[in-house]
N, C-alpha and C positions, 0 to 999 in steps of 0.2 A: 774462521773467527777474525773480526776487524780489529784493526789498532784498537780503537776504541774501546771493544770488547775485553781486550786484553791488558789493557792499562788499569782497569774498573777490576781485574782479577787479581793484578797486582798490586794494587792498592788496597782491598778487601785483604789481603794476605799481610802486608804491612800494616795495616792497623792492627790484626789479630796480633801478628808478636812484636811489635813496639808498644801497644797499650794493651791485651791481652781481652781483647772484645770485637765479637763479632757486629760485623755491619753488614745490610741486604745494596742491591744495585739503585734501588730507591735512591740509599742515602750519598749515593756517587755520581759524581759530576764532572763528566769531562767535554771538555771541547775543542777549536781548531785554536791554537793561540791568534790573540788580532798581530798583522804585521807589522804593526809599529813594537812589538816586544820579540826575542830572540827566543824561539823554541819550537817546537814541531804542534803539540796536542798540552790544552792547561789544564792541571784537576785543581776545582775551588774546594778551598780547605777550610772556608769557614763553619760547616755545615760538623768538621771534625773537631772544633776544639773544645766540645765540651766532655769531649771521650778522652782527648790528649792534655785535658787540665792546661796545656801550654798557651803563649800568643800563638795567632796565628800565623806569622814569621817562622816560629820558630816547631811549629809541627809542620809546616812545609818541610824545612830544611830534613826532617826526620823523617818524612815519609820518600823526599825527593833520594838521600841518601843510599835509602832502604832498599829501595826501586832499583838506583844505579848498579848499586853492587849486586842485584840477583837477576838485573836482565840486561845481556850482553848487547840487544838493541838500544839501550840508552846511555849515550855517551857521556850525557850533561844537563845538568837543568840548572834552573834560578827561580828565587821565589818573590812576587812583588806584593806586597800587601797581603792577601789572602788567597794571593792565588799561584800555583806553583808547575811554572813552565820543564816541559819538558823535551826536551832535544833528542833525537833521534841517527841512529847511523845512517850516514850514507845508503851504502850499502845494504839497510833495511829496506830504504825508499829504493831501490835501484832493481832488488829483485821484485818487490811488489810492482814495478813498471812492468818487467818483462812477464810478470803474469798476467796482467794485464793484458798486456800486449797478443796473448795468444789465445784469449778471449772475444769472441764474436759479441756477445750481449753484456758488457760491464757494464755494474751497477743494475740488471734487471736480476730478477726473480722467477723461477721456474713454477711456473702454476702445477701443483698435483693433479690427481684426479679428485681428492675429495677436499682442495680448498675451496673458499664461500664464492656464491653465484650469486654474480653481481650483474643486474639489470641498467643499462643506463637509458634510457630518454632522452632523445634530443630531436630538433628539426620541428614536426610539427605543426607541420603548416596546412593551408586553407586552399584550400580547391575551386576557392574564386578569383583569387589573383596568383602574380610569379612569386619566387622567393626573392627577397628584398637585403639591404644591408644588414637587420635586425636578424635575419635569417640565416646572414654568413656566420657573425657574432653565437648565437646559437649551435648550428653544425661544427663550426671550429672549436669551442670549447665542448662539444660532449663527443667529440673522436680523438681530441688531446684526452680526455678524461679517460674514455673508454683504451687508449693504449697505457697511458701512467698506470689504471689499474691493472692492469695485465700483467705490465714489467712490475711491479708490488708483489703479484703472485696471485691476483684475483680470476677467477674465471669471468668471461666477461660474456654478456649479451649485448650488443646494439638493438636500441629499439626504435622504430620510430609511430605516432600515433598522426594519423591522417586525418582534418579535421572534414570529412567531404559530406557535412548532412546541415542542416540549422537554415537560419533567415536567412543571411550573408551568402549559401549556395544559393537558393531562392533568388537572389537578388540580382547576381548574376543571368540565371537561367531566363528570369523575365524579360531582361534587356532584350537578352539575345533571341528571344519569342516575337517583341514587339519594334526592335530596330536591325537584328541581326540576316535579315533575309539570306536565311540560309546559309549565309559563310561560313568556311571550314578553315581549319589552318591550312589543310591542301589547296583551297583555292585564294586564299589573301597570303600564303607564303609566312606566314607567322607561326609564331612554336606555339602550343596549343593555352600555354599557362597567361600567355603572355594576350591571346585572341580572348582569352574567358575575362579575365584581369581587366581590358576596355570596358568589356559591357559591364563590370562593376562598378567602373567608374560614371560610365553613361547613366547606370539607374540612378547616382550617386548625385547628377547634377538635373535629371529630370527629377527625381524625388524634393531636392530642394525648390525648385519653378513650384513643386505643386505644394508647398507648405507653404512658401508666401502668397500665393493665389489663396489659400485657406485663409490665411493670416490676416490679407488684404479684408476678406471676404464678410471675416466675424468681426475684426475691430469694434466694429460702428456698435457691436454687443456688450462693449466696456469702454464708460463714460470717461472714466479716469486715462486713459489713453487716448482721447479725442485730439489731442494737439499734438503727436507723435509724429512725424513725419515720415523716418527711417527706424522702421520697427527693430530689425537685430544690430543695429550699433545703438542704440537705446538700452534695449535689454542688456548688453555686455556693459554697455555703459554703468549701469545701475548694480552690475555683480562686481563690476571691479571697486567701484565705490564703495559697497557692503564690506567689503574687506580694509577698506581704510579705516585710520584712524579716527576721521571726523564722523564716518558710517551714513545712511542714509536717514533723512527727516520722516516724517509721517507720512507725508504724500509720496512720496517716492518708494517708504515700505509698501504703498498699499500697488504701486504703479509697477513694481517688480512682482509684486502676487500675481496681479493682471496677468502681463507679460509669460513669467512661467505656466499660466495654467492655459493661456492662448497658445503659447510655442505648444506645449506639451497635447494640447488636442490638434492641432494643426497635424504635428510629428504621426500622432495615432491614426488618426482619421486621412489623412491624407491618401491617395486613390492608390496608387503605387505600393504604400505597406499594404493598403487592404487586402490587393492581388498577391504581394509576393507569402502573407502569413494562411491567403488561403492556399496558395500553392503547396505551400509545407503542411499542412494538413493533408492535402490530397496525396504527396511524396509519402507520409506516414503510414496513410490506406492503400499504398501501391497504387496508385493509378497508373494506368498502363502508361499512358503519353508522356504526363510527366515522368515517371520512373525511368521511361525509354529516353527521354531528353537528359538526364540526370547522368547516365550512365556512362553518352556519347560525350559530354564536355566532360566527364571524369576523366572519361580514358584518353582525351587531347592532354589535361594537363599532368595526369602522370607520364606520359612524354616527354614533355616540356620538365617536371621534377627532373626525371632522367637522367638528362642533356644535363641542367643543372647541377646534380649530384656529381657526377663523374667530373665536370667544370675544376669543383672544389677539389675534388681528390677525398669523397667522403661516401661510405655505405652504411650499410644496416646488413644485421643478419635477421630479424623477423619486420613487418610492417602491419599494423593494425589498425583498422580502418573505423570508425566511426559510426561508421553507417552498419557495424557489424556486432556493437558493443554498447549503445546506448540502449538497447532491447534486453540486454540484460541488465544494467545499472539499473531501468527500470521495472525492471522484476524483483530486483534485490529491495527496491525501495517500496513498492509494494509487500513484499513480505516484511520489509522492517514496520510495516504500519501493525502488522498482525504479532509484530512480536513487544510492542510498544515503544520501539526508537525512535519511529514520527508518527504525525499526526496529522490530520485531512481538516481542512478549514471547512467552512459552510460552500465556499465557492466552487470546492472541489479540490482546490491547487495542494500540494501535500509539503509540510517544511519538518524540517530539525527543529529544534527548540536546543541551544546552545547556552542560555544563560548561566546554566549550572556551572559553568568553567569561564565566568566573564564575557562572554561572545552574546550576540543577536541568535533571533531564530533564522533557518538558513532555507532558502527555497528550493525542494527537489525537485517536484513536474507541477508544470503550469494549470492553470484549470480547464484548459483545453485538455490537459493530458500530455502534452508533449515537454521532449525531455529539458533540460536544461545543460552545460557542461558538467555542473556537480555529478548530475548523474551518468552521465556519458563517462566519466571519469572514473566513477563507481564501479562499469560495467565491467571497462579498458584494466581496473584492478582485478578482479576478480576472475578475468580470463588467464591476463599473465601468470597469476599464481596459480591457476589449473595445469596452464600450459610447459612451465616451468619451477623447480624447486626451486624459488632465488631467496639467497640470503638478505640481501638489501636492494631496494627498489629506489635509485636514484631518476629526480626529475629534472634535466637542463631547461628552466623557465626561467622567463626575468623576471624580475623584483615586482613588477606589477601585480603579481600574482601573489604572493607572498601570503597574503589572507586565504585567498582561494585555497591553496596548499594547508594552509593551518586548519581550514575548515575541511577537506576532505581526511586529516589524519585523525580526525576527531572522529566524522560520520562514521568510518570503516570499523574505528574503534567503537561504534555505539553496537554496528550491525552485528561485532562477536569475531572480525578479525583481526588474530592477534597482530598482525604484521603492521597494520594501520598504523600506531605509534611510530614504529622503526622507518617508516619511508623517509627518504632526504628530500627536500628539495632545493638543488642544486642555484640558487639564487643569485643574478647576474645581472648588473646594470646596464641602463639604454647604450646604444651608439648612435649617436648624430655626426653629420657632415659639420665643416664649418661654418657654412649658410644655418644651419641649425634643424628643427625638428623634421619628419616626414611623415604623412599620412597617406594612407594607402585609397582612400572613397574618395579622395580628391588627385589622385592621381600624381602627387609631390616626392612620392618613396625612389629610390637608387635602385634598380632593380639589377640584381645579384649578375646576371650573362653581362650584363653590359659595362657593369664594377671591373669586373674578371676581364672583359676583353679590352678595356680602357687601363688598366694595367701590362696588360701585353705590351698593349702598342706604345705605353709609355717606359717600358725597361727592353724593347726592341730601340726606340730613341735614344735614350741613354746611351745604349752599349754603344748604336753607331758612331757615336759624338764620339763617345770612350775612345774608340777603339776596341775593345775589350776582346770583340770575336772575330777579330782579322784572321784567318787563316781559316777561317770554319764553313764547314758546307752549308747549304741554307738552312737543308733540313736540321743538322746540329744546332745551330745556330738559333731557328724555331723552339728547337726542344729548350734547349737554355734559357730563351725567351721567357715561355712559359714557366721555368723552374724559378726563376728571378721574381718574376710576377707577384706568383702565387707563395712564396716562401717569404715578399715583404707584405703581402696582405694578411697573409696568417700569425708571423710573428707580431706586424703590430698592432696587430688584435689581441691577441693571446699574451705579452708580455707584460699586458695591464692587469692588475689585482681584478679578479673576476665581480667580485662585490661594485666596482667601480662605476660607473659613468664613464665613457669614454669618447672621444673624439676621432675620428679617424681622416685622416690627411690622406690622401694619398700618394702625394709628390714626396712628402716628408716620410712616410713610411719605404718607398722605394731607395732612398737616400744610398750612397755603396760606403758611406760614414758614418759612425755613430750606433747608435744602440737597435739597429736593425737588423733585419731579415740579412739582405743583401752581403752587409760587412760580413756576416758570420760567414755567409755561402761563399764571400770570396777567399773570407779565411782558409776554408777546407780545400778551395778549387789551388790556392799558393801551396800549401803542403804537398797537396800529389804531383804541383811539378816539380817540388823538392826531387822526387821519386823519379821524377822522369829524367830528370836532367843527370842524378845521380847515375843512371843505366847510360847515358849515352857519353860521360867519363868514364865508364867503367869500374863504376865504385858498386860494390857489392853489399847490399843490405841483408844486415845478417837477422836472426830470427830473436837474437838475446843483446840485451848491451852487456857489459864489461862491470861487474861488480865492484872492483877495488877503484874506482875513477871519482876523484873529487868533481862534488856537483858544488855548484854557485846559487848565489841569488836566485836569480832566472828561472832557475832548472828545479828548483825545490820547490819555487810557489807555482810553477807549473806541475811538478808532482803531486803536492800537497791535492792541488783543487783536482787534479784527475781521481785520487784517492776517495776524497769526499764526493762524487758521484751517485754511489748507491743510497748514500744519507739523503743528498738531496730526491733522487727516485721517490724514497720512502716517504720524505715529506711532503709533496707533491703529490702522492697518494691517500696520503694521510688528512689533511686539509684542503683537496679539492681542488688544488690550483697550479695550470699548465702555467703560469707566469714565476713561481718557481724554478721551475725548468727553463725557461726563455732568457731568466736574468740568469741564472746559472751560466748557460752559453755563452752571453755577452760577457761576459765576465773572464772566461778560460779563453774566448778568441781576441779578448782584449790584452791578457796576461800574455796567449802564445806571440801575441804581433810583437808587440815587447822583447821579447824574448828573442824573437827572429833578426830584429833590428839589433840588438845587442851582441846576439851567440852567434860566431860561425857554422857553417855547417857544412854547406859541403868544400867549403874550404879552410876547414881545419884540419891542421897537422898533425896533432897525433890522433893516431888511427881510433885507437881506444875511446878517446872523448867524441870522435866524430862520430862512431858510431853508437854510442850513448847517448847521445843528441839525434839521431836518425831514430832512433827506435823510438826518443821520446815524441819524435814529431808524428809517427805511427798513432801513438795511444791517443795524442790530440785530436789527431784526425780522425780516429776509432769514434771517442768519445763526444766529441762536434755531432757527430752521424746518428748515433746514437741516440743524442739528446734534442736532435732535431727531429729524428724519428719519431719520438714520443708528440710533438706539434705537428706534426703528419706535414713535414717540410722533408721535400729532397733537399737533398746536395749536389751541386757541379764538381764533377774533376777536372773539369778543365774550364777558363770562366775569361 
């Protein structure tokens, strides 16, 4: 049982015999005192005085008293306003260090065999191009996710959903039909994601030639547009006006209708969609060629994922594939027609009807017949809940999606499964560079190997300048590289509120100061040569500190924050967010630096405190590790 726990039983016990009425843990409130006031842990006593008829001054003092004298861990307390601080021994805090201390997993939680199975989703990605910055941002927050809930006590699945069927593959495939003569990544030396990924861009910039050739082509079909000279800075023209406040005049409403319904048949009709939506028709009928074409560029860019995943230092333990799962979503959606949850237009196309709950009608298969995400989505659910008994089914998407999710908890809920309601989805703002936004059909995206190894080479610079790894073999010296790297691209990702929008620097994120990666990893890497320097004095680090040893300043708000650990775990499991955990760190390798500049260590004289300050440097260093663990960040012991 924690402090906490055990303060909330002593207090429950004190109000029964100073007011003679019981109170459940509801009505108890404890927490860590803020530093600017003198005491260990504060219970607010406001919530008591209408049971203790007293102020609330003065039920403090009666509950604080009460406490004192029946538990020998509390030495002293004071009560400010309604809230009534309480001090703790020494002694208390000194033996919970050394239990700590001989703790491998403090502050995690031992998953049973029959606690909840928990599904997470993350990554996600498209089989026509690499994985990109948006893609780090994703994998790093759903394997921080997928460890927090673990150490919570959850049983956990990693999942990842492969998006490898739709236009978008199509669009790819055609490039490389009609400009790719034959190239392999074996024969152009390129990783397979990253060779598929061109020709998506190539259909991306012939597709456009052939929409203004279109565009060109029909003008002279709308009079109102006759004196247009630059047709798509026109049309933007006229949309970014529609949103001012002066808005657009008559002719300009009518000269935007124009515009939209000429881009919009240019976009449809153009020769390039035509080929690549009959292609995915033929894809759908198995056509051999195609099928056989589809199969070769999948299996180049799961290669290339590969490569990529191990980069990050991120896995999966199941992967489901798209191409395997919208065949059911569309079965399921088909039977929902026959059980009355949709409904088939004239055209053929089949939708939801959503208005009953506020919403539009939502489109399931096209009138071609072919799928849509909704339903692919549909399928991807239906299988994991065959496949697996999961209690919650969390989804790592960003906010863009946010609707999409809200419309697929409804569908599943129309189809008759109960779980539909209960899925999360795990919702996480964009990342952009400082230049600002990236699109992937134009080829402007940060593509993820090249993020990763452009950090290397720039915490390889650093250190040189530093100094840092003077004495180290190359290969050490590599490895640390990459530990540096990768420990400031994932914390300064990860330490922003997940809900956020974020920016990501990379010079700034490397930094070996301030609220980064780096500073923590050197924190941890200075403590072990505590350890090392200590052996080659011949100071002997013992397994326990010394119970009776007056602790300071320092040393208390250093225990205190090791202590709340498992609290912050919990809530970081509780709420969703590895940044939790991230400010956590900064915070305790901000406290130990402090501490280290302030307290001697290995050159303090009495034995007793020195080594009470050794051990405490242990549990810091335990807890660093630990809590870096959870952001799937190593640690250097030597830096």
């Amino acid at each position: 049982m924690n402090i906490e726990m055990q303060l909330k039983g002593k207090l429950i016990a004190a109000v029964k015999e100073l007011y003679g009425q019981d109170i459940n843990e509801g009505q108890v409130q404890v927490q860590i005192t803020r530093k600017d006031l003198t005491g260990d842990f504060t219970i607010v006593v406001f919530p008591l005085i209408k049971i203790s008829k007293k102020s609330p001054e003065e039920t403090g003092k009666d509950i604080g008293e009460h406490i004192k004298r029946n538990d020998p861990t509390v030495v002293n307390y004071n009560v400010v306003k309604g809230f009534l601080n309480i001090e703790l021994a020494a002694d208390y805090w000194l033996t919970l260090i050394n239990e700590i201390a001989e703790q491998d997993r403090h502050g995690y939680l031992r998953a049973e065999d029959n606690a909840p199975l928990m599904m997470i989703e993350y990554s996600s990605p498209n089989t026509n191009k690499p994985l990109h910055l948006g893609h780090i941002r994703n994998n790093l927050l759903g394997y921080s996710l997928s460890r927090i809930a673990e150490a919570s006590g959850k049983r956990v699945i990693k999942t990842n959903i492969v998006n490898d069927r739709g236009i978008h593959i199509c669009k790819s495939m055609l490039a490389w039909k009609k400009w790719g003569k034959g190239v392999t990544p074996q024969s152009s030396g390129k990783k397979g994601d990253h060779l598929v990924g061109d020709f998506y861009v190539k259909f991306d910039q012939e597709y456009k030639a052939e929409i203004n050739t279109l565009i060109q082509t029909k003008i002279s079909d709308y009079p109102v547009l006759k004196d247009v000279i630059d047709f798509k800075t026109t049309l933007l023209g006229l949309k970014n006006k529609k949103k001012t406040k002066e808005g657009l005049n008559e002719q300009e409403i009518v000269q935007l209708k124009a515009c939209e319904e000429l881009n919009k048949y240019a976009e449809k009709n153009a020769p390039l969609m035509l080929e690549a939506r009959e292609m995915l028709l033929k894809w759908e009928d198995k056509d051999k060629e195609v099928y056989s074409d589809w199969e070769m560029m999948n299996q180049w860019v799961y290669a290339g994922f590969d490569v990529s995943y191990k980069k990050l230092g991120v896995d999966f333990d199941k992967i489901y594939y798209e191409s395997d799962t919208y065949t059911v979503g569309r079965d399921m959606v088909l039977d929902g027609i026959e059980k009355g949850a949709f409904y088939r237009k004239e055209d053929g196309s089949v939708w939801c009807d959503l208005s009953d709950v506020g919403l539009d009608e939502k489109l399931l298969l096209r009138k071609d017949g072919t799928s849509v995400y909704m339903t692919q989505d549909i399928g991807t659910a239906k299988l994991r809940y065959d496949d697996f008994d999961i209690d919650k089914m969390v989804y790592v998407v960003g906010n863009e999606q946010d609707y999409h999710f809200q419309v697929l908890s409804l569908v599943l809920d129309k189809i008759g499964f109960k779980w539909g309601k209960d899925l999360v989805h795990f919702s996480y703002g964009m990342v952009e560079l400082p230049q600002g936004k990236m699109k992937s059909r134009e080829g402007t995206v940060v593509d993820a190997d090249d993020l990763v190894d452009d950090m290397v080479n720039t915490a390889r610079d650093m250190s040189q300048q530093m100094g840092k790894l003077e004495g180290y073999t190359s290969k050490e010296a590599e490895e640390v590289y990459q530990m540096i790297a990768l420990g400031a691209l994932k914390y300064f990702i990860l330490k922003v509120d997940p809900k956020k929008n974020m920016v990501f620097n990379p010079e700034e994120s490397i930094d070996f100061n301030g609220n980064t990666g780096p500073f923590i990893q050197y924190t941890h890497a200075r403590i072990q040569s505590i350890f090392r320097k200590a052996a080659e004095k011949g100071i002997q680090v013992g397994t326990a500190a010394p119970t009776h040893v007056e602790i300071g300043e320092k040393e208390n708000n250093l225990i205190r924050t090791i202590a709340n650990f498992p609290n912050v775990v919990a809530e970081a499991g509780h709420v969703f967010s590895p940044a939790i955990i991230a400010n956590f760190t900064y915070d305790l390798a901000k406290e130990y630096n402090q501490f280290y500049h302030d307290c001697p260590i290995l050159f303090e004289e009495d034995e007793d405190k020195r080594m009470m300050r050794l051990i405490l440097c242990k549990t810091v260093g335990k807890t660093i590790k630990n809590a870096m663990w959870l952001l799937g960040i190593d640690v250097p012991e030597k830096m």
